[in-house]
N, C-alpha and C positions, 0 to 999 in steps of 0.2 A: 166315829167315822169308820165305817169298812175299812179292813185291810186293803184291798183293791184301791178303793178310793185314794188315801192316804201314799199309796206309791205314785195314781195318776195324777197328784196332785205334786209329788215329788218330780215327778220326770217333767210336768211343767213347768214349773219353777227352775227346773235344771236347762232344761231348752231356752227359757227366759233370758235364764244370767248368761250361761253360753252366745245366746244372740246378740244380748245386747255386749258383752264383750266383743263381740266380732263386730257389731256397727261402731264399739269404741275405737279398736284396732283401723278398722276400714275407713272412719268419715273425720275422728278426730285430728285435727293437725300437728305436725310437732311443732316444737316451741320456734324452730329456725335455725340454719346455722351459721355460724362465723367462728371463722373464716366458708365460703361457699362453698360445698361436696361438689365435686363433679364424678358423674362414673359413665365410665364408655361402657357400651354396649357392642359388642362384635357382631358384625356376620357369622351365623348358625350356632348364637347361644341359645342354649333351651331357657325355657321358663323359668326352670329352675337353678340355673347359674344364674342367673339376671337375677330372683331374687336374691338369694346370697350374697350377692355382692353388693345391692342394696343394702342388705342389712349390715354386712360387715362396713358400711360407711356410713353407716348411723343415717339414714334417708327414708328406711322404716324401721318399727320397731320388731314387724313380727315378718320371716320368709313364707310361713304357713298360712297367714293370713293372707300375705300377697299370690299366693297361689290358688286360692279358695276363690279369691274374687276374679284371678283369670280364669277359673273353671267354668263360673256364671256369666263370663264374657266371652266364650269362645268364640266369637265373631272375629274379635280386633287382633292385631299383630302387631307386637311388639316390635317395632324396628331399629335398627342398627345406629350408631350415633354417640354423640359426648353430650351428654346432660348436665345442667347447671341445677343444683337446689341451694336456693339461700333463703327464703320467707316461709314462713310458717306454711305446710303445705299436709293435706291427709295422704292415706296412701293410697285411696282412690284418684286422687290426683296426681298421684307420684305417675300411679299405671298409665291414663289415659295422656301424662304428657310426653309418654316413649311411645304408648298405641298413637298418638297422634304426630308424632317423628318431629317433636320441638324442640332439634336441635342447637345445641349452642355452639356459639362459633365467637369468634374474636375478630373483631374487624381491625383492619391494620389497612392504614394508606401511604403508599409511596408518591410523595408530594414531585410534579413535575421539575428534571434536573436534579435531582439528587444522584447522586453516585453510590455505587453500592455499596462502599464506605460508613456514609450517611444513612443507608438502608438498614446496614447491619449493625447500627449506632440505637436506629430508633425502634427496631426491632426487639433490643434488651434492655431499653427503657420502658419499652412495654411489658417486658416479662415476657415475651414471648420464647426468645432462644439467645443463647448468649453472643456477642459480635461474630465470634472465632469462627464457629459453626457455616453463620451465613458464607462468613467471606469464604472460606472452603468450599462449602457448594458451589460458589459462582466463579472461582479463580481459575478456572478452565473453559472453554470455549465450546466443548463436547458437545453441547444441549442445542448448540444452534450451528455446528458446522455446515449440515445442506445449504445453509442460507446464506454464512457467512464464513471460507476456508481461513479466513485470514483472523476469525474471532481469536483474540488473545487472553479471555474472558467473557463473561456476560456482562460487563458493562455496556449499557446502550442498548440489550432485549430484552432489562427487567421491567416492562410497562409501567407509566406512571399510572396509577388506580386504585379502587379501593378492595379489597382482596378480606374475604371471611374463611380463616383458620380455624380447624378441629382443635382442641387442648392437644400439648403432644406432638402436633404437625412438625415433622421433620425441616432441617431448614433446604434441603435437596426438594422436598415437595413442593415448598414455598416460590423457592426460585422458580422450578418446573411450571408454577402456578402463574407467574411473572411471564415468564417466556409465552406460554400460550396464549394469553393477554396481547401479546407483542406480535405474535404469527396472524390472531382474530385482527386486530386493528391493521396489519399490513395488508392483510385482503382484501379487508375495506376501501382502504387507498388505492386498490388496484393496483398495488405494487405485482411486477411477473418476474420470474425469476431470468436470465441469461441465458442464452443456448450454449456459452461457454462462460468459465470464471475467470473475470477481467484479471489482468496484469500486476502482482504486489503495489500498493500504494497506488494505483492508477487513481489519474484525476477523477472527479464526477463531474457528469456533462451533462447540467442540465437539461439539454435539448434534447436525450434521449427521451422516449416519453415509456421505456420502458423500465426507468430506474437501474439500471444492472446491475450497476456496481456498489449492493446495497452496503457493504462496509464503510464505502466513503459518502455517502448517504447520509447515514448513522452517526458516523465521526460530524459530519457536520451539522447534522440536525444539533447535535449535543452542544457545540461551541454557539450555534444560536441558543438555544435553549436559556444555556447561561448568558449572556451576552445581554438578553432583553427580556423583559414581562409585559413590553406593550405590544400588544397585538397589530397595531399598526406599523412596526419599525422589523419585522422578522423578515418579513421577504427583503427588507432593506437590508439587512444588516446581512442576508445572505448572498445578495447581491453584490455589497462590498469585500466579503468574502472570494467569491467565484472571480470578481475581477483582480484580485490581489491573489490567487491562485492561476489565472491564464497569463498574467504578465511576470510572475515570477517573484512579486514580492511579499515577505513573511507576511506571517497572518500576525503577528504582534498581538496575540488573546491573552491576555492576563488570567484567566480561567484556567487555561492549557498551563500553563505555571502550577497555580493553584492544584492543580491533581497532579503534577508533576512531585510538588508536595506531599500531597494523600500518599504516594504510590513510596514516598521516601518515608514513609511513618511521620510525615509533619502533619498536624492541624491546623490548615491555614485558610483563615478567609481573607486578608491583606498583605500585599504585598511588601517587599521592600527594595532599593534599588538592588540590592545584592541577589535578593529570587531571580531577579530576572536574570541571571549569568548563571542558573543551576544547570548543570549538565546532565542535560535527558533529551532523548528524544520528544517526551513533549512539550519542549520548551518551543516556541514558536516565535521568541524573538530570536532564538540559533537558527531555526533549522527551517527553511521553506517547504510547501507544501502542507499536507492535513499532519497531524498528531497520528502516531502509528495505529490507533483505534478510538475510540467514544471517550469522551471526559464526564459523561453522564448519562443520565437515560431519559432522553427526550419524547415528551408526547404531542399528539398529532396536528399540532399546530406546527411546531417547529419541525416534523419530520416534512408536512405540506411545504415548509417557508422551503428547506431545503431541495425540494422537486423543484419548486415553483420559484426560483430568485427574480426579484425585479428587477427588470432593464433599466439600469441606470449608470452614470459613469463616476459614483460616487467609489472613492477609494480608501477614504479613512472614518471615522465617526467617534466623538467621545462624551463620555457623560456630562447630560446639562444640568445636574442639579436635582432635576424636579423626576426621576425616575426614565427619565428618555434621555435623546443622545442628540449632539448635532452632527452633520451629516456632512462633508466635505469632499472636493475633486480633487484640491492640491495641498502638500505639504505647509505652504505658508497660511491658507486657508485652515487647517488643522490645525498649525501653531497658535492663532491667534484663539480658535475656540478653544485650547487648552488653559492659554491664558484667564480668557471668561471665565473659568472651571476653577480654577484655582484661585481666583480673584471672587468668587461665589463664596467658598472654602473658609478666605479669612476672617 
């Protein structure tokens, strides 16, 4: 074979293994990983930081390669985000799931009435951020003061819902993430804000139809919130509420204990006769009137019961057993359903 020939035939063969190494590189998958890579991508990384940092997390095996194949796709845009890789994937696949912005996120829900306690409890059993973190972000009222001067914290505008976190995600963003939730859903309601900001601890009156006074709004959506899960009994139970706030008698919430609790470093979901003589202001068989702020963070059911209380001249209510409540005008009438209650019990 000619000299000539025998080199064309070399540099084919060289182009050959060359390419098909590069469809190795490009189409072959890797094995998978485990534990899952995740790698952020920032706002105005080049090409070429992105691959590197691919590679240095083991999600491809070549940065050269993955720049070869963005050269032949200059079309598409890499865009900004937290990536998940855990299944076996090529690096063609790697590119087009960031050109295609498949981002990963962490979904995390705040189940209706939890307290932020409970928020920053279920937060670190997700893995998401450790308790401490949460409760710091929200143990100041800063985030919501236009709405609320008397906020003592963000309990009561972390929106109950379902919320998708970046890997990373600060616990100050999360909260912020919460709060905004809580501003969208209040606008819905048609809640307006006061032309001035009502009086320390001022009653809520229902009748306003413009809510003013949302702190004690808030405060009370929260103690229905806890109080009930039936949907028929919330405007009742707020009812019962408003009329033992216009006539002057304690609201007697066992819940308002219960965080009374939380806020003394207790974990408490039952009572004992002795909680109920803990000395706090939110104890509510001491001290009449609402709890100095929210026992929880209510959503729009019980912030509507709270607008909307039913007319009714029901004054007391206690649990029947079966997840509802009976519902009573007089103290003797109330004694007797305790008795039913307890006489269920034995």
């Amino acid at each position: 074979m000619p000299r000539a020939g025998k080199i064309l035939l070399a540099l084919v063969l060289a182009g050959l293994l060359a390419a098909g190494a590069l469809a190795w590189l490009w189409f072959a998958p890797d094995r998978g990983f485990n534990p899952p890579r995740i790698v952020r991508v920032r706002a105005g990384m080049r090409t070429s930081q992105i691959a590197s940092q691919l590679r240095r997390a083991g999600v491809i095996r070549s940065s050269t390669a993955f720049l070869l194949w963005d050269l032949f796709h200059r079309g598409a845009t890499l865009k900004a985000g937290s990536y998940r890789f855990r299944s076996a994937i090529s690096l063609a696949g790697v590119f087009h799931q960031i050109a295609a912005g498949k981002v990963f996120y962490y979904s995390f829900t705040v189940p209706e009435g939890y307290n932020r306690f409970e928020i920053a409890q279920a937060l670190e059993n997700d893995g998401l951020i450790p308790q401490g973190r949460f409760l710091r972000a929200t143990a100041g009222g800063g985030a919501v003061r236009d709405l609320d001067p008397q906020a003592q914290s963000l309990e009561g505008y972390l929106y109950p819902a379902t919320y998708h976190f970046s890997p990373g995600e600060s616990a100050r963003a999360m909260a912020a993430a919460m709060v905004a939730r809580f501003r969208l859903e209040l606008t819905r309601l048609g809640w307006k804000p006061a032309a001035a900001a009502p009086a320390p601890n001022a009653a809520f009156d229902p009748a306003d139809s413009q809510a003013q006074n949302l702190h004690s709004l808030v405060t009370l959506a929260s103690l229905i919130e806890k109080e009930t899960q039936a949907a028929g009994e919330r405007r009742l139970v707020a009812g019962v509420f408003y009329n033992r706030l216009r006539i002057g008698l304690p609201l007697q919430s066992d819940p308002t204990v219960i965080y009374a609790e939380w806020l003394a470093g207790h974990d408490r979901n039952q009572l004992t006769h002795a909680d109920l003589k803990l000395r706090s202001p939110y104890n509510t068989y001491l001290h009449t009137g609402l709890p100095p702020g929210p026992i929880a963070n209510p959503g729009k059911a019980a912030l509507m019961a709270a607008a909307h209380p039913a007319a009714t001249r029901y004054l007391y209510f206690v649990s029947n057993g079966h997840g509802g409540h009976r519902f009573s005008r007089t103290l003797a009438q109330q004694d007797r359903n305790i008795r039913r209650y307890l006489k269920r019990r034995e």
